[in-house]
PDB file of N, CA, C, O and CB in Angstrom:
ATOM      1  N   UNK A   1      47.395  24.894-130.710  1.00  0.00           N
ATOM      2  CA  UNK A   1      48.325  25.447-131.666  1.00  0.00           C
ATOM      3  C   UNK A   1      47.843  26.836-132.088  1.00  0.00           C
ATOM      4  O   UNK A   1      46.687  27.078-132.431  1.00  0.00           O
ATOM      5  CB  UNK A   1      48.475  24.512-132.889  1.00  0.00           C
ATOM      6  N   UNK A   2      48.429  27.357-132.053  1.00  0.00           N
ATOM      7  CA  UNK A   2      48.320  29.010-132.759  1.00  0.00           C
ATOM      8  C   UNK A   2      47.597  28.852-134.018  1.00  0.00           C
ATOM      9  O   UNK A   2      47.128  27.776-134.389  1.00  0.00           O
ATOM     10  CB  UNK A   2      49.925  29.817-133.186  1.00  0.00           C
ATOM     11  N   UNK A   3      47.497  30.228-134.831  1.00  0.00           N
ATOM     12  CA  UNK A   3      46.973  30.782-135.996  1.00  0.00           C
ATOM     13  C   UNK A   3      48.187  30.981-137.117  1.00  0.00           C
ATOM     14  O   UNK A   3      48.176  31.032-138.347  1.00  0.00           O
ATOM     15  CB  UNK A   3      46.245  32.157-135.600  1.00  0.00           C
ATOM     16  N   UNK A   4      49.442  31.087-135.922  1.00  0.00           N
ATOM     17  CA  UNK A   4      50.433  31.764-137.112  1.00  0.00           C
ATOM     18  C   UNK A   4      50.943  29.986-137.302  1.00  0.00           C
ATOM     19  O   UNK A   4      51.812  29.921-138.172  1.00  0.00           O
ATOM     20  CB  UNK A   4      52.028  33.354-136.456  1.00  0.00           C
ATOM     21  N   UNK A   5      50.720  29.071-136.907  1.00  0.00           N
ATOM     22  CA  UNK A   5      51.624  27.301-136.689  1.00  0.00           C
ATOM     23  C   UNK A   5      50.614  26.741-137.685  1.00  0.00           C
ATOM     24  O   UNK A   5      51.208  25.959-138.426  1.00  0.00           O
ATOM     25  CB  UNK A   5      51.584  26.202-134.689  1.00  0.00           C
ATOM     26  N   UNK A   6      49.712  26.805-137.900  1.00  0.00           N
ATOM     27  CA  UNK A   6      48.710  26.850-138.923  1.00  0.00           C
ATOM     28  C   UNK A   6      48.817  27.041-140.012  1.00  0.00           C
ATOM     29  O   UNK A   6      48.570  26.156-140.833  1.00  0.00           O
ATOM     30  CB  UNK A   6      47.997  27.473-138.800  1.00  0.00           C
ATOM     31  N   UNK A   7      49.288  28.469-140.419  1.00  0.00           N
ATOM     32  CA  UNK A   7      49.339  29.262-141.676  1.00  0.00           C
ATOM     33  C   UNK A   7      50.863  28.673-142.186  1.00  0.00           C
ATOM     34  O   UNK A   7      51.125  28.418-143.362  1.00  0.00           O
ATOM     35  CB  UNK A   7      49.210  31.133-141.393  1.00  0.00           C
ATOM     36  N   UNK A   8      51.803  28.514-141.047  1.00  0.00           N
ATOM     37  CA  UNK A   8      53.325  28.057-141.567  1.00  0.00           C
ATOM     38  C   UNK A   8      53.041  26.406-142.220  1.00  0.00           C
ATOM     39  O   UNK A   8      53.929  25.906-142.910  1.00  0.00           O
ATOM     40  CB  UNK A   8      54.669  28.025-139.969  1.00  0.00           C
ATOM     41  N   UNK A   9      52.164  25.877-142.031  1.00  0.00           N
ATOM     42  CA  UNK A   9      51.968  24.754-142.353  1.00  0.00           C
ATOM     43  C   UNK A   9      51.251  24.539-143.558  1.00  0.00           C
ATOM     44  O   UNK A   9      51.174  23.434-144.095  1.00  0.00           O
ATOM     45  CB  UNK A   9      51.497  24.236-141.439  1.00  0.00           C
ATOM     46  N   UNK A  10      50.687  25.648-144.024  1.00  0.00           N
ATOM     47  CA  UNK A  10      49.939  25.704-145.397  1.00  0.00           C
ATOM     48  C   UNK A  10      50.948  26.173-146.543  1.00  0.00           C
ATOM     49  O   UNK A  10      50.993  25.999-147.761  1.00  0.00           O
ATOM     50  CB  UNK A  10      48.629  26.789-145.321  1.00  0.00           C
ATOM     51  N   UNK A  11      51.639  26.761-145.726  1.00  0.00           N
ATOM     52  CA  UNK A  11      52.370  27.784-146.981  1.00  0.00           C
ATOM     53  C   UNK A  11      53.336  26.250-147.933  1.00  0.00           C
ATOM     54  O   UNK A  11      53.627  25.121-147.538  1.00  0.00           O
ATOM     55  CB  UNK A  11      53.952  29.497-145.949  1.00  0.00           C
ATOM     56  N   UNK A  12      53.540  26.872-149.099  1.00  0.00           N
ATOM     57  CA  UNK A  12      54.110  25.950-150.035  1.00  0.00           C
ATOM     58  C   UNK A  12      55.340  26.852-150.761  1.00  0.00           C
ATOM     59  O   UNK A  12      55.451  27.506-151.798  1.00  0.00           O
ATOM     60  CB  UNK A  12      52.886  25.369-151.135  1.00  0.00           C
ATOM     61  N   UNK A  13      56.163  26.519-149.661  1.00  0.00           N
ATOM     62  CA  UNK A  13      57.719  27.124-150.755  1.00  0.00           C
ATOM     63  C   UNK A  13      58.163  27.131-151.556  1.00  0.00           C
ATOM     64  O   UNK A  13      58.892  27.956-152.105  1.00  0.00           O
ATOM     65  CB  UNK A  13      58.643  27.021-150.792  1.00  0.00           C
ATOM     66  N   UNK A  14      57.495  25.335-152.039  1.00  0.00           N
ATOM     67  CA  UNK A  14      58.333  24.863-153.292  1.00  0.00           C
ATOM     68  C   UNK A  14      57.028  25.277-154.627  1.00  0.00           C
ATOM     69  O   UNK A  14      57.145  24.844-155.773  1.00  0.00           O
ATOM     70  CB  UNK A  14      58.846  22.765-153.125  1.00  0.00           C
ATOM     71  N   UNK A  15      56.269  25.850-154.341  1.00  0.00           N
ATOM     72  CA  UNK A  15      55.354  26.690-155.502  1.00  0.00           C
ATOM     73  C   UNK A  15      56.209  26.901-156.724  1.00  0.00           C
ATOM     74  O   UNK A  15      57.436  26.978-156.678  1.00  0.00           O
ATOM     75  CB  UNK A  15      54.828  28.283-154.969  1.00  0.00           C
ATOM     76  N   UNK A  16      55.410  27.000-157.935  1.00  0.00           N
ATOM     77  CA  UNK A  16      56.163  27.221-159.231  1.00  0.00           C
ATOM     78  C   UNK A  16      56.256  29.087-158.670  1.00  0.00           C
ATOM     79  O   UNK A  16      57.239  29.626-159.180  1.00  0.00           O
ATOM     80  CB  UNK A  16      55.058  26.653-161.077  1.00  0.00           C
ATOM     81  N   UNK A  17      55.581  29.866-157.933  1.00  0.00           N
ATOM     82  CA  UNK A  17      55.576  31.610-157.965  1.00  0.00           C
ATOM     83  C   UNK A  17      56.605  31.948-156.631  1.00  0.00           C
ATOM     84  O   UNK A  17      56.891  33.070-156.213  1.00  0.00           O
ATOM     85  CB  UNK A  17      53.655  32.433-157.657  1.00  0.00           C
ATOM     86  N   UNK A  18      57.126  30.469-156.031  1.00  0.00           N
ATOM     87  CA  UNK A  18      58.147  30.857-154.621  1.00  0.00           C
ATOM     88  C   UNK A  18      59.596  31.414-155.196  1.00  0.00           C
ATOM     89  O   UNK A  18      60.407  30.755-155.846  1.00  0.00           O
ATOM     90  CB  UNK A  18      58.532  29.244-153.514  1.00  0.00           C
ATOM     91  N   UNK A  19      59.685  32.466-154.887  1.00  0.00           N
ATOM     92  CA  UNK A  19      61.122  33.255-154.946  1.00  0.00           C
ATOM     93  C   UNK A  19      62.107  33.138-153.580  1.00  0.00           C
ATOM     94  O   UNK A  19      63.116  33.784-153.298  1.00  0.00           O
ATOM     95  CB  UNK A  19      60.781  34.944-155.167  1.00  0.00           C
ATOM     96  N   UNK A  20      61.406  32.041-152.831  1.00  0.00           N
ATOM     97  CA  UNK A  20      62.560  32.075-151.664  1.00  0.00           C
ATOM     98  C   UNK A  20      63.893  31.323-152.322  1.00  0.00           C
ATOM     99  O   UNK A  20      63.640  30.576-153.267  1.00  0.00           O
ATOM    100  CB  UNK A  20      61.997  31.153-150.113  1.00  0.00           C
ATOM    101  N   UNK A  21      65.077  31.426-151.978  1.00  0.00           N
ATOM    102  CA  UNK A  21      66.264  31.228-152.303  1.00  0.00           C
ATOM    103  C   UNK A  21      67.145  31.126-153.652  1.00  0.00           C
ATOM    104  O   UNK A  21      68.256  30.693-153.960  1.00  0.00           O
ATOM    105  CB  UNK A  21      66.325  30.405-151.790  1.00  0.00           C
ATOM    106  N   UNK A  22      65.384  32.148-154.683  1.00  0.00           N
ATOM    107  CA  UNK A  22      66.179  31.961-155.938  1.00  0.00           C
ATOM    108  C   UNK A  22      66.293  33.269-156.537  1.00  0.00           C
ATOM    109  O   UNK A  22      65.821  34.342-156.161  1.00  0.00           O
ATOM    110  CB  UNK A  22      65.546  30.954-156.946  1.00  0.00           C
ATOM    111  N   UNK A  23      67.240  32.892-157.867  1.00  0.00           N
ATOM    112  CA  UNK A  23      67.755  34.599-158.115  1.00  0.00           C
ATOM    113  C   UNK A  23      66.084  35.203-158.894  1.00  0.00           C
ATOM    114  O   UNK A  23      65.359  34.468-159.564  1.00  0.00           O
ATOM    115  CB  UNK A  23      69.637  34.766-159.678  1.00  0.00           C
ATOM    116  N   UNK A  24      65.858  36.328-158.652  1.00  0.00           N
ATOM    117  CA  UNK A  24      64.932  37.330-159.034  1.00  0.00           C
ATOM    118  C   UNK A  24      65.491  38.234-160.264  1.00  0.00           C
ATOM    119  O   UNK A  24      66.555  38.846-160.179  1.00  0.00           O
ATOM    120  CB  UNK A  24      64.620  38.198-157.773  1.00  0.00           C
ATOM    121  N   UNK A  25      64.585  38.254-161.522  1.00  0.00           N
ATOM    122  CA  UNK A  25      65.083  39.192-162.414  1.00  0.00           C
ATOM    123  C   UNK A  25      64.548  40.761-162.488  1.00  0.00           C
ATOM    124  O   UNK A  25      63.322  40.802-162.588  1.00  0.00           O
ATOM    125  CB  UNK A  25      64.881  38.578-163.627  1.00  0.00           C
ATOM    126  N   UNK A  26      64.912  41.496-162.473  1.00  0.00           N
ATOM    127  CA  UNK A  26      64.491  42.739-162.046  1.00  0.00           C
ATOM    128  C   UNK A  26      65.324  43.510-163.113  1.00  0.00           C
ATOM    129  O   UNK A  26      66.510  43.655-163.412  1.00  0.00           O
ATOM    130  CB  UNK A  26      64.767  43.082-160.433  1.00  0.00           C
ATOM    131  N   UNK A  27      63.643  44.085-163.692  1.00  0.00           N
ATOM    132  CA  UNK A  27      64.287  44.680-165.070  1.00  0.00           C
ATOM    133  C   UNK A  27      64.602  45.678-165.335  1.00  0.00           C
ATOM    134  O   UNK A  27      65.001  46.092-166.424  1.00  0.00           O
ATOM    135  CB  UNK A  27      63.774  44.632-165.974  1.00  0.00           C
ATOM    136  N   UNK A  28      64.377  46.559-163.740  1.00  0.00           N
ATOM    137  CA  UNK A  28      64.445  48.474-163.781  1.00  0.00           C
ATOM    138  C   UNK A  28      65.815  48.488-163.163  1.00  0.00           C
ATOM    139  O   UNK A  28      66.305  49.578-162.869  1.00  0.00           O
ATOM    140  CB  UNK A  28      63.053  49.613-162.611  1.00  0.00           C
ATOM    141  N   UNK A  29      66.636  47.109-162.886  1.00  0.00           N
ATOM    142  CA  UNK A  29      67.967  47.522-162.101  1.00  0.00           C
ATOM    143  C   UNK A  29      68.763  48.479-162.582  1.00  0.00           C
ATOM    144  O   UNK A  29      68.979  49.486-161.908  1.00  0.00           O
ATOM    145  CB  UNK A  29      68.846  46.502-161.945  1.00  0.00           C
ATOM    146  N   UNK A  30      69.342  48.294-163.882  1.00  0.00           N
ATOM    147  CA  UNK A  30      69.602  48.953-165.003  1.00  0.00           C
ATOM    148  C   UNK A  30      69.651  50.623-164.794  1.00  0.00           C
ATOM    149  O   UNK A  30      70.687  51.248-164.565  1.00  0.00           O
ATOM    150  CB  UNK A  30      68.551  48.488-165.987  1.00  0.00           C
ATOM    151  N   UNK A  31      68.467  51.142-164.907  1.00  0.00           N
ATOM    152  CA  UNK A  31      68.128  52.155-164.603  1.00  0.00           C
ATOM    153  C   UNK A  31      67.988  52.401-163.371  1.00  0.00           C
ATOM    154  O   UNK A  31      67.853  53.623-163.314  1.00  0.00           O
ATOM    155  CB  UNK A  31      67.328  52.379-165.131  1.00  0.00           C
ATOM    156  N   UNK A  32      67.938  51.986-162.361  1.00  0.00           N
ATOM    157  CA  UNK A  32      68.113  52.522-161.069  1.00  0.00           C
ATOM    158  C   UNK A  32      69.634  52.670-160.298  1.00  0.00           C
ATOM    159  O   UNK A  32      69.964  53.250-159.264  1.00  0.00           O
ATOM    160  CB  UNK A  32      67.260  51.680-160.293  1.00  0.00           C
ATOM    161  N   UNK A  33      70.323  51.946-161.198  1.00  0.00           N
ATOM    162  CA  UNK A  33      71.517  51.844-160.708  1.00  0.00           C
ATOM    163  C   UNK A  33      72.367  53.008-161.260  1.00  0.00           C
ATOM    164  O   UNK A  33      73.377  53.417-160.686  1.00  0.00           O
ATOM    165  CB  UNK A  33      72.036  50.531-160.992  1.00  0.00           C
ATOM    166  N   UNK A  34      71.889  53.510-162.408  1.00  0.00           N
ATOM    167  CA  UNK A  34      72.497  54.837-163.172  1.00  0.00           C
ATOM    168  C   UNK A  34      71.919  55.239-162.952  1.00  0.00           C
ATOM    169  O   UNK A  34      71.492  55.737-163.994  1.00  0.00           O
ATOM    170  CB  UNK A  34      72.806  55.194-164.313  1.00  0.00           C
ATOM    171  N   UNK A  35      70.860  55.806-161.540  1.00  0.00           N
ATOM    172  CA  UNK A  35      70.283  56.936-161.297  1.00  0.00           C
ATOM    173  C   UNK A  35      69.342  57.714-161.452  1.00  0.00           C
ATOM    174  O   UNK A  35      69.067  58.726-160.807  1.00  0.00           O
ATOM    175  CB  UNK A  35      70.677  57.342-161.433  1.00  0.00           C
ATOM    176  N   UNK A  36      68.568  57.019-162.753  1.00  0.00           N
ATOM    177  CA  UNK A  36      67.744  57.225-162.997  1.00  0.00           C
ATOM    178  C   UNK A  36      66.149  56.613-162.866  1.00  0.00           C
ATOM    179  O   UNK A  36      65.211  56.413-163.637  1.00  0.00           O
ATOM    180  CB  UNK A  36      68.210  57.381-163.692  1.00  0.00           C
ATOM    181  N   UNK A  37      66.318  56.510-161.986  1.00  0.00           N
ATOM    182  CA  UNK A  37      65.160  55.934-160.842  1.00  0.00           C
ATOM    183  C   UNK A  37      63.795  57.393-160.640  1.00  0.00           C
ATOM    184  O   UNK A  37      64.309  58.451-160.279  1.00  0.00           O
ATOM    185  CB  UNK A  37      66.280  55.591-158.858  1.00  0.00           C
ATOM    186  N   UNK A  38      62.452  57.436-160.819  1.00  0.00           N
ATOM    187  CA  UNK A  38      62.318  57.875-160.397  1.00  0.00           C
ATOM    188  C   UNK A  38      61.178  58.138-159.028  1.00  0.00           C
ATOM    189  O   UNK A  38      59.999  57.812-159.166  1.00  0.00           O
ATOM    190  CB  UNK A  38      62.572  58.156-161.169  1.00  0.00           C
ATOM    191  N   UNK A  39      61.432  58.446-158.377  1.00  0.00           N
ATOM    192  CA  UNK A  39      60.955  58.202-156.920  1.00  0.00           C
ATOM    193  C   UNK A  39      60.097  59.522-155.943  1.00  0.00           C
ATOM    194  O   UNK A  39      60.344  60.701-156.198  1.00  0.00           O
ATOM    195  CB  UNK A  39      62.409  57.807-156.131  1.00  0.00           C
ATOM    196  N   UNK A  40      59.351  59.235-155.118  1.00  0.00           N
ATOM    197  CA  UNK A  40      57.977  60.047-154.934  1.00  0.00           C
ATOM    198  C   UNK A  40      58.877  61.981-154.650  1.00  0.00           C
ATOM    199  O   UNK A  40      58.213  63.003-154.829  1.00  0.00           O
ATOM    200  CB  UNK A  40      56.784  59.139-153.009  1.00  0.00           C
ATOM    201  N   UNK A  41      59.570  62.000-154.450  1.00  0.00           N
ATOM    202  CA  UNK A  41      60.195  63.034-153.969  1.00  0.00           C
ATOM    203  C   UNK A  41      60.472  63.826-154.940  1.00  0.00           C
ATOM    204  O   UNK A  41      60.522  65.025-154.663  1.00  0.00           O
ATOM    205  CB  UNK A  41      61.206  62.761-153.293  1.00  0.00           C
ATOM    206  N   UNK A  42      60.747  63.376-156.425  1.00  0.00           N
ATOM    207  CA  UNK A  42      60.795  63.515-157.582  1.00  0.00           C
ATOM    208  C   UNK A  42      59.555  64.260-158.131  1.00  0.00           C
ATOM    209  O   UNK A  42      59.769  65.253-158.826  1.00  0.00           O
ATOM    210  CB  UNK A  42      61.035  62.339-158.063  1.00  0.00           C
ATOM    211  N   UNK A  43      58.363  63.906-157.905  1.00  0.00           N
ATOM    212  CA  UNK A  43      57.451  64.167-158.449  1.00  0.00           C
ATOM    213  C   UNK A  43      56.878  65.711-158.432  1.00  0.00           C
ATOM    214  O   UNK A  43      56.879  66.033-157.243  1.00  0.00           O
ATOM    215  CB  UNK A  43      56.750  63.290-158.034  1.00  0.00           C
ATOM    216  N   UNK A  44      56.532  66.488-158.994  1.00  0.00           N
ATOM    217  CA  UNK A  44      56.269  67.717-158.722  1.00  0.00           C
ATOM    218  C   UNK A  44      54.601  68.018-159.350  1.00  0.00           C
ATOM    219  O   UNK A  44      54.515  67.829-160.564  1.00  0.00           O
ATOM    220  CB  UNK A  44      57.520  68.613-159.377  1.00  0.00           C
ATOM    221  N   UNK A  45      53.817  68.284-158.929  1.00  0.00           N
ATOM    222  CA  UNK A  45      52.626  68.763-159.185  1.00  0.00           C
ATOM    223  C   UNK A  45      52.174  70.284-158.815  1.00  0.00           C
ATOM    224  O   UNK A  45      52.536  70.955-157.849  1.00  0.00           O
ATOM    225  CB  UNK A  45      51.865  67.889-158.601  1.00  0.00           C
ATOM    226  N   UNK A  46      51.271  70.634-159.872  1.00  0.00           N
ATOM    227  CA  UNK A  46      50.752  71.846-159.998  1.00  0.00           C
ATOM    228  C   UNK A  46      49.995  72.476-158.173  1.00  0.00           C
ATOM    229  O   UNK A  46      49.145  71.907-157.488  1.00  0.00           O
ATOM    230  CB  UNK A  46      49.533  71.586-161.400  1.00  0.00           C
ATOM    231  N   UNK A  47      50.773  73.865-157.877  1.00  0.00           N
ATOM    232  CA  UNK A  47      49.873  74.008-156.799  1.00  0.00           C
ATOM    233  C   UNK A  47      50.310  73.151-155.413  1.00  0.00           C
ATOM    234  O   UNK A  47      49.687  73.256-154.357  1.00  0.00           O
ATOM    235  CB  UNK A  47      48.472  73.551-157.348  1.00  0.00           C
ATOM    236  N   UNK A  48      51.487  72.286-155.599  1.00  0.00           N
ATOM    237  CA  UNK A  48      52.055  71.542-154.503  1.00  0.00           C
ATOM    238  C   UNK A  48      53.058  72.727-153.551  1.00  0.00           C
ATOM    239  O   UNK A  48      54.021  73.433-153.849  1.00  0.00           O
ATOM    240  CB  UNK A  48      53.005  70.154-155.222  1.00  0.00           C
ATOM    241  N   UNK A  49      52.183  72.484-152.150  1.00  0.00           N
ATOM    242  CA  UNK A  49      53.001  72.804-151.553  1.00  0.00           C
ATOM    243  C   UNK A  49      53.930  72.245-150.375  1.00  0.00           C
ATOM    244  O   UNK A  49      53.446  71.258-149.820  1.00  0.00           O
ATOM    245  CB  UNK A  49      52.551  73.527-151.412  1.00  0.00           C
ATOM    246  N   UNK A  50      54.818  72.554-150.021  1.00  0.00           N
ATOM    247  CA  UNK A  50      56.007  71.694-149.214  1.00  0.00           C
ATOM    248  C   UNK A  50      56.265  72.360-147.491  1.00  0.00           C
ATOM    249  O   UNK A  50      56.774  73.439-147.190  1.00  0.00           O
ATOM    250  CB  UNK A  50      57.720  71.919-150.277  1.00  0.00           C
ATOM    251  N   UNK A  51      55.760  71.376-146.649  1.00  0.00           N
ATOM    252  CA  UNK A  51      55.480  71.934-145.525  1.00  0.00           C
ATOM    253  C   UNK A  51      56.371  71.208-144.059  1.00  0.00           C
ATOM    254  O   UNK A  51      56.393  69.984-143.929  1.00  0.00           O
ATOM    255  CB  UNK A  51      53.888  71.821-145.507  1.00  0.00           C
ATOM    256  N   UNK A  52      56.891  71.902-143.291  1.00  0.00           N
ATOM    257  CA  UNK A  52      58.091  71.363-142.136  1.00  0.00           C
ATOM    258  C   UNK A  52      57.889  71.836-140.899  1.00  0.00           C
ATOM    259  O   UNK A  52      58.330  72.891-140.443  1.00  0.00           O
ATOM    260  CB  UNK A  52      59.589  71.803-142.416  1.00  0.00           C
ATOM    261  N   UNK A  53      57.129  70.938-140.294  1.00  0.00           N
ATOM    262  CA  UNK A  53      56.982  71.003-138.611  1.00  0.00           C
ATOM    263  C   UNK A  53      58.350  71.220-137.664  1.00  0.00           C
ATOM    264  O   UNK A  53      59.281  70.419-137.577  1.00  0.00           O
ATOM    265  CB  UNK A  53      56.337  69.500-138.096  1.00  0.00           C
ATOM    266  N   UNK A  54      58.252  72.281-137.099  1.00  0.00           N
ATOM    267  CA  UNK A  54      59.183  72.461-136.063  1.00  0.00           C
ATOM    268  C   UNK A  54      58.841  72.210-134.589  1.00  0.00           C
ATOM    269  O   UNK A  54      57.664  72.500-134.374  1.00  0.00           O
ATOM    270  CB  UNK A  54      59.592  73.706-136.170  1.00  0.00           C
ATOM    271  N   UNK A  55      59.548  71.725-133.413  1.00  0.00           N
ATOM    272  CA  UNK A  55      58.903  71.410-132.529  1.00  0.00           C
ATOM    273  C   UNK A  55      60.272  71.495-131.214  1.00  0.00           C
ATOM    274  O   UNK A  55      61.451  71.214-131.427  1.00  0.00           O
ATOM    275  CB  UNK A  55      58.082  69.987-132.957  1.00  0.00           C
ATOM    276  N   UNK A  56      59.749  71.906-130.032  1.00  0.00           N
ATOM    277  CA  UNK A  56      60.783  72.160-129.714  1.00  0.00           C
ATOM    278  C   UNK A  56      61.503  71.190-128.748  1.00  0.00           C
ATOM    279  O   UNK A  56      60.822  70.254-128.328  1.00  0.00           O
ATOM    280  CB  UNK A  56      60.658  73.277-129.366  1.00  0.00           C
ATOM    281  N   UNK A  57      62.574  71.270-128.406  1.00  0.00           N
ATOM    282  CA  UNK A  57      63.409  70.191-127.573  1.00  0.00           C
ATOM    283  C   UNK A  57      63.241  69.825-126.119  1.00  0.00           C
ATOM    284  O   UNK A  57      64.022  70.439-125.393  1.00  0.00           O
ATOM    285  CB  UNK A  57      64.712  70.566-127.602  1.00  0.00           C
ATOM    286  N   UNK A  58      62.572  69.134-125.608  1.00  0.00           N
ATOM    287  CA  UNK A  58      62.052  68.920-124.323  1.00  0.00           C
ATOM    288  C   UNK A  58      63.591  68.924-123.068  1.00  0.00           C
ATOM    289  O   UNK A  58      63.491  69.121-121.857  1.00  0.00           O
ATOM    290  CB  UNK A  58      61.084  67.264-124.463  1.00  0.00           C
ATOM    291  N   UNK A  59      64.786  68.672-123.772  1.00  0.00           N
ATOM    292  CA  UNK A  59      65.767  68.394-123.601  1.00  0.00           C
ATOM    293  C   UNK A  59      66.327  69.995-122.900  1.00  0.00           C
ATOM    294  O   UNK A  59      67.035  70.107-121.900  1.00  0.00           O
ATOM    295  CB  UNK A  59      66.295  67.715-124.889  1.00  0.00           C
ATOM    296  N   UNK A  60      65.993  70.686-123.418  1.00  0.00           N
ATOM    297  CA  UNK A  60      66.761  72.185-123.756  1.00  0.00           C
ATOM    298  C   UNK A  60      65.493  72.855-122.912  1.00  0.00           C
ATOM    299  O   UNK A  60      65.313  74.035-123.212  1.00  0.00           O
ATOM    300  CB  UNK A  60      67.014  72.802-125.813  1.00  0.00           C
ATOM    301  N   UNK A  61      64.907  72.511-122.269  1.00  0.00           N
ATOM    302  CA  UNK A  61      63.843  73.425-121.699  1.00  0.00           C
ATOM    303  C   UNK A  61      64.594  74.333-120.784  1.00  0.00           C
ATOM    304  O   UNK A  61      65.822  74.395-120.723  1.00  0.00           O
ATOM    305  CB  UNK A  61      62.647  72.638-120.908  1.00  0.00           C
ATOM    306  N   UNK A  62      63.903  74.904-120.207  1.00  0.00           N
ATOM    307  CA  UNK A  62      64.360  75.567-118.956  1.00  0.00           C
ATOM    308  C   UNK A  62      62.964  75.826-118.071  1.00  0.00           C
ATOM    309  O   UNK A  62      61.833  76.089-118.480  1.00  0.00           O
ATOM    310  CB  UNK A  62      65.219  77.057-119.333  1.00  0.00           C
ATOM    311  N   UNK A  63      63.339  75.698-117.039  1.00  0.00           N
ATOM    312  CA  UNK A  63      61.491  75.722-115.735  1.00  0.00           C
ATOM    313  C   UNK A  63      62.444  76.786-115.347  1.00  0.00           C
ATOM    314  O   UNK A  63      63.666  76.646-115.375  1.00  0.00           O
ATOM    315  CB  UNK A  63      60.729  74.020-114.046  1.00  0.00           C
ATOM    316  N   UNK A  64      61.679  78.089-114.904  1.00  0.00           N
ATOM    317  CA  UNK A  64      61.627  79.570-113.988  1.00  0.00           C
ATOM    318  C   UNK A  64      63.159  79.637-114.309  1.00  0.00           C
ATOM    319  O   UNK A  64      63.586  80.079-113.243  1.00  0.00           O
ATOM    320  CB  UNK A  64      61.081  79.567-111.970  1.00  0.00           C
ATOM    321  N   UNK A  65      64.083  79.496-114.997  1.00  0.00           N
ATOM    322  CA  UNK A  65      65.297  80.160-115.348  1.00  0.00           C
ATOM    323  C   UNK A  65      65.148  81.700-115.451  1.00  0.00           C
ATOM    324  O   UNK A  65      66.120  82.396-115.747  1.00  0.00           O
ATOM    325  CB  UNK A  65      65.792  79.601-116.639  1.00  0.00           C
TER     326      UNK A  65
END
């Protein structure tokens, strides 16, 4: 028997901390749903700078054209 036939056999779904098939309360919905979420892209720090690799299209080449 496997490692992973093993581990499926330990696990305990019916745990008082198992969230499989039940509703989850989630208390930032609220606010994420009006947008006001805020998220890593958001963040701005002192001295940050913002940097974009260009690279070119292997597609679009041209050999001895």
């Amino acid at each position: 028997m496997s490692e992973f036939d093993e581990t499926a056999k330990t696990l305990a779904f019916d745990a008082p901390n198992s969230y499989v098939g039940r509703s989850v309360t989630r208390p930032n919905a609220r606010r994420l749903t009006q947008g006001r979420g805020q998220y890593v892209d958001d963040i701005v720090l002192p001295r940050m700078v913002h940097v974009a690799y260009v690279t070119s299209d292997p597609r679009t080449r041209t050999h001895g054209s």
